[in-house]
N, C-alpha and C positions, 0 to 999 in steps of 0.2 A: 174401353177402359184404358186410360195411362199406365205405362207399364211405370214400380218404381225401382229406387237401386237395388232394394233386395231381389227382386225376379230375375231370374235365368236370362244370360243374354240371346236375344234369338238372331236367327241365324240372319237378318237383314240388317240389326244392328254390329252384327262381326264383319259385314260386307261393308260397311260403311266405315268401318274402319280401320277394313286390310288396305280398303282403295285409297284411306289418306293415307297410311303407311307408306304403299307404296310410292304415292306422289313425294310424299317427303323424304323420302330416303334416297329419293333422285334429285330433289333438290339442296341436296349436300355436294355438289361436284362441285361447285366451287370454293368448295373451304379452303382447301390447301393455299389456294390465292390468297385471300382473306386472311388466314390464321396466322401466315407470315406476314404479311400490311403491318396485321396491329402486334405481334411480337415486336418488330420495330420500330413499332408507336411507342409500345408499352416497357421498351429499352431506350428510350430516350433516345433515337438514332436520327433523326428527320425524317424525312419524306411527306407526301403532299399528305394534309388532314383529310381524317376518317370522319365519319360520320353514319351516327346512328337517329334510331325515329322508335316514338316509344308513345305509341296513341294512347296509354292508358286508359283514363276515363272515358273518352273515346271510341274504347271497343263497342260500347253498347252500342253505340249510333254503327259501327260498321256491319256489325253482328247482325242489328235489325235488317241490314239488306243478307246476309248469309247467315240465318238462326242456323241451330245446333239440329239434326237430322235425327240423331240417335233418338229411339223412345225410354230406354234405358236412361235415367235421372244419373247413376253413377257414371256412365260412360260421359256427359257432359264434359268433364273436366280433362280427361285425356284427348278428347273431340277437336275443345275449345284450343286448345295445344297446340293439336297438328294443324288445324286450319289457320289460325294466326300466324304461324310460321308461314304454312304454304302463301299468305293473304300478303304478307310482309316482304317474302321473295318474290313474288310474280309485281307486285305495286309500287314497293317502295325502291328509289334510287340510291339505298344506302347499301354500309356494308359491313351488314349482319351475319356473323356467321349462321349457320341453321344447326343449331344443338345438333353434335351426333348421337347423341343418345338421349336415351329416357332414367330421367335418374328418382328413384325414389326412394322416399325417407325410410330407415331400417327400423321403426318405430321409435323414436324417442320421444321420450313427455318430461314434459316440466311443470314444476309447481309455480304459483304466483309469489309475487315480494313483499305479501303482509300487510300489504294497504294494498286496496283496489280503487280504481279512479271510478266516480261516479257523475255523469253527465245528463244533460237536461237536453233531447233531443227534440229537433224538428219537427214540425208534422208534415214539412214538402219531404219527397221524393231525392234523396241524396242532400239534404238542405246540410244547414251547419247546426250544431250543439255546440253547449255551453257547459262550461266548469261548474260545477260543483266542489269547493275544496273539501278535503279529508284530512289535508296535512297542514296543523295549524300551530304547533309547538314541536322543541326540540327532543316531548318525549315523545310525540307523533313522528319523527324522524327514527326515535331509535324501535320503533316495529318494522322499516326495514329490512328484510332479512333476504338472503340467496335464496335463488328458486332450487330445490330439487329435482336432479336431474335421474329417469329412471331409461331403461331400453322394454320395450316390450317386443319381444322378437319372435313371437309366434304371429302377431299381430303385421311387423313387417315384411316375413316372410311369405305370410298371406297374398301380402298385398305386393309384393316382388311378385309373386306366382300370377298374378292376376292381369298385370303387364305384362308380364313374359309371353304368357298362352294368347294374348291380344297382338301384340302387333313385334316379338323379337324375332319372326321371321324376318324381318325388313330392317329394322331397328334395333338397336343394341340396347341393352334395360340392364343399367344397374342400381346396386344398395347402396346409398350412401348415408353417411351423416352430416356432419355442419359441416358445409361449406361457404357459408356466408357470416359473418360476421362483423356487425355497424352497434357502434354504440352512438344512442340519443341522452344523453342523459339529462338534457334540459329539456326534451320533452318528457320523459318520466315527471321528472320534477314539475313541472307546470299542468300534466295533469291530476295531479293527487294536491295541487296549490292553487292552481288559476293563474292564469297569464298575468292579469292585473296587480294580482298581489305579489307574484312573483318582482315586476317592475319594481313595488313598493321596498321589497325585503333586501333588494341592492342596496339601500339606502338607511331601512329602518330596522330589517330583522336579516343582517348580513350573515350572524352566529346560524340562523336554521338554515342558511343554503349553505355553508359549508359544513353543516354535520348532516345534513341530505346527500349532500354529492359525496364524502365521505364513505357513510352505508351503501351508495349503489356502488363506489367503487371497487370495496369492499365484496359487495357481493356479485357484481359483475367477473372478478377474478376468482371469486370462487367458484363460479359458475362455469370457465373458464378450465380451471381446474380438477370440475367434474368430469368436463369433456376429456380432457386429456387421460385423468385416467381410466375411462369407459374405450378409450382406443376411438373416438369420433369424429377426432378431427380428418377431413378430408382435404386433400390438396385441390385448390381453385383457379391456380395459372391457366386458366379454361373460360370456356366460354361463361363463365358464371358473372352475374351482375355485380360490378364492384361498384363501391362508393354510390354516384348518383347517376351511372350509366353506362361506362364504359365497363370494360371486361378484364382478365386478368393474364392474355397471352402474354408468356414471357418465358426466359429459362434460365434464371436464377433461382426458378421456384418452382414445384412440381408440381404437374397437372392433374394430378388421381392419387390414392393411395391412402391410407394413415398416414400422418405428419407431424410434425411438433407443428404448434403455433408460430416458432420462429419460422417455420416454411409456406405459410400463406398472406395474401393477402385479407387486407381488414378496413375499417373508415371509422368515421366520426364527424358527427355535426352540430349545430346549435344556430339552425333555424329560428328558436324564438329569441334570439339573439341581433336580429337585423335590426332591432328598433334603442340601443343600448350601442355606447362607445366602445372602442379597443382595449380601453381598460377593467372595464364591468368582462371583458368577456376572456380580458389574458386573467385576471381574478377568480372568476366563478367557475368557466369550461376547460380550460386551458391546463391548469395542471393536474386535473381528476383524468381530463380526456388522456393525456398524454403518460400517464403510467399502465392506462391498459392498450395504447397503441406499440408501447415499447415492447410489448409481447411478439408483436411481429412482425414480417420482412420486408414488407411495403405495406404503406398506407394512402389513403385516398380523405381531402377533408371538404365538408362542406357541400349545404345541398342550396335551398333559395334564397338564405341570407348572405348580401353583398360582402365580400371579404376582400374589396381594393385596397380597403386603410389598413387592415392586418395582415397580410401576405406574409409581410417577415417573421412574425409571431408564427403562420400556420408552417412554413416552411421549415422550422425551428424546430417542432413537433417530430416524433420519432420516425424516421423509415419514410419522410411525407415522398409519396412519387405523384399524386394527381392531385388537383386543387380546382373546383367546381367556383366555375364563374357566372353569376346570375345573370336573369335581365337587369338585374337592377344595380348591377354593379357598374363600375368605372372601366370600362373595356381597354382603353391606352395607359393608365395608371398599372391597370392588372399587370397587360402584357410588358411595361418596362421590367417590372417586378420581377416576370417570365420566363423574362427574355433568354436568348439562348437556349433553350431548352432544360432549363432548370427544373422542371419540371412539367405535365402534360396540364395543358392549357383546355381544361373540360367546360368549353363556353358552353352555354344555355340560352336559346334564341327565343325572344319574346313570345309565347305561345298566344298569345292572344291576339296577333295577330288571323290566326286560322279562325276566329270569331267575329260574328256581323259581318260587316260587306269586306270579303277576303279580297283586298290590295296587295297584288302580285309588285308591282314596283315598290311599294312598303317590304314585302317580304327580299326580297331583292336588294334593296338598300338598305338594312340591317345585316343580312349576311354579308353584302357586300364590304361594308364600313368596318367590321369585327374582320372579316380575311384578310383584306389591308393591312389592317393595324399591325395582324400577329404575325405577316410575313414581312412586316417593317422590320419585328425585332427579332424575328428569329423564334418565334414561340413552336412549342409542339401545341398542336391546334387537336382536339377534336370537337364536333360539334354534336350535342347531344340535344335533341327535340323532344324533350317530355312536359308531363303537366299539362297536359292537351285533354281537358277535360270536357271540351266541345267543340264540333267543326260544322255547327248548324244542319247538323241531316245530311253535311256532302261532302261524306269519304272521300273522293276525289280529291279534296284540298291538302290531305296528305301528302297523296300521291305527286300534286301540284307543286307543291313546297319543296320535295324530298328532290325533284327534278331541276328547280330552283337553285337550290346549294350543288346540287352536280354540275351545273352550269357555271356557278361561280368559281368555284374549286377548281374546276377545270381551265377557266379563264386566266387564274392567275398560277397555276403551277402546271396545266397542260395535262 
């Protein structure tokens, strides 16, 4: 019989997960090196670009050569943790810090925003789904409303205790609350509208996208709000995921603790936005995004929509310290933009490369052509590999890739 998450953990599933503990907790010795790199990335100082590797979608094809061991259904997810860490330190050529701790949520719940997106799914396996809109007029806008924010802390203490007695012998286990904070607000929008009609409403129902983006924005700061006064906010100049990849070492801004909002970092994107000029998008995203980024100490903008044409616009934007460069963007346009270090130049390497017949001189000569460019102008370069939603069964081409860019990086900075 399968054991599930409710059932006692037994004593082969606690072995299995002192011995990641302890692996991982030894593969923290090189932070110190690391943590100071990207504080001097993430201070705009120079030095040769950083680079990280983020197999996402991915995992599953890596996972199927190393499944999850534990019989235990709950312990999966603390499992899946440590082995990816440990998977990423022994494979990948990059340079990840390895989380010193285990940090988890102190219980907070939140309520939804009053309208729910409803979707037409797939029948493949991870396929894509389709819009359904819900939000069709300006009084379907004003249902709208901030989520509620509650703490449940018998609940997170539970679950504090349940890490702790699992692996704080090795690892450090703290309670945190929100440390991450990205506002999408064009995808909100586009799912409670649909993409299509979205495009249309630029042109023909401009009044319902700006009393949409209005109420999120609205309720985003109230939201915002909540946090603050519930004592939640956590400081993130730490290894936490900023923006669209990079991290938040720095020390302008504090790594742990309660914080006001003016002491962390934050992002913002508008991804459904790549298909739509500079002016639809300084119009629609631009100044909604930019009154809840003003909340805080730096910001990070921009995920897979190309932003070569409006760099001046995103840089404009409150606190901007990182700016995410796609595949699909203007690479030498960017980086004149960049240049100097104006801010961290977070390119994004065609991941699809790592799909069908993996050409090492293709992957080679993309990285190579972008390192060029940005040590022509001086850019703070890091390179981020995400969106890696398949490597055809052969984990290795990670690993391949990741060895790739250390070969170049090193080529042209030593």
């Amino acid at each position: 019989m399968t054991a599930t998450a409710t059932d006692p953990i037994t004593s082969t599933d606690r072995a299995i997960i002192t011995e990641l503990a302890q692996r991982y907790a030894a593969a923290c010795t090189d932070n110190e090196r690391l943590i100071e790199a990207w504080t001097r990335h993430n201070m705009l100082q120079g030095g040769k670009p950083l680079m990280l590797l983020f197999p996402e979608g991915g995992w599953c094809e890596i996972e199927a050569e190393n499944p999850m061991q534990c019989s235990n259904t709950r312990l999966h997810g603390l499992e899946r943790h440590l082995r990816q860490g440990l998977y990423e330190n022994q494979h990948f050529a990059h340079d990840k810090v390895v989380s010193p701790s285990i940090d988890v949520n102190c219980g907070i719940r939140t309520s939804g925003w009053g309208l729910e997106a409803e979707w037409t799914h797939s029948a493949a396996e991870r396929g894509a789904r389709r819009f359904k809109p819900v939000l069709h007029t300006i009084d379907d806008a004003e249902r709208i409303t901030a989520p509620t924010v509650s703490v449940d802390a018998v609940a997170g203490a539970a679950d504090l205790a349940w890490h702790q007695d699992l692996v704080e012998a090795h690892i450090p286990v703290r309670s945190v609350g929100i440390k991450q904070i990205g506002y999408h607000l064009m995808c909100q929008y586009t799912a409670w509208r649909g993409l299509e009609e979205t495009m249309m409403d630029f042109y023909c129902e401009p009044d319902l996208v700006h009393a949409a983006m209005q109420r999120l924005v609205a309720g985003h700061q109230a939201l915002l709000d909540q946090y603050r006064a519930l004592g939640l906010l956590n400081g993130n100049a730490d290894n936490t995921y900023q923006g669209t990849g990079g991290n938040g070492w720095c020390t302008d801004l504090p790594d742990h603790g309660p914080v006001a909002s003016n002491q962390m970092w934050s992002s913002a994107e508008s991804q459904e936005m790549a298909g739509v000029g500079p002016a639809q998008h300084a119009e629609f995203c631009v100044p909604y995004e930019s009154q809840l980024l003003a909340n805080f100490g730096r910001n990070a903008y921009g995920c897979c929509e190309p932003l070569h044409d409006r760099i001046e616009t995103v840089l404009a934007m409150p606190n901007m310290h990182r700016v995410s460069i796609s595949p699909w963007a203007d690479v030498r346009r960017s980086a004149e933009a960049l240049a100097n270090h104006r801010a961290i130049f977070s390119w994004k390497p065609n991941p699809a490369l790592l799909c069908g017949s993996f050409n090492q001189d293709a992957v080679r000569a993309d990285i190579a052509t972008t390192i060029a460019i940005c040590a022509e102008h001086n850019c703070q370069l890091e390179i981020i590999l995400k969106d890696t939603h398949c490597c055809d069964r052969e984990p290795w081409r990670f690993t391949r890739w990741s060895e790739i860019c250390r070969e170049e990086i090193d080529r042209v900075w030593g």
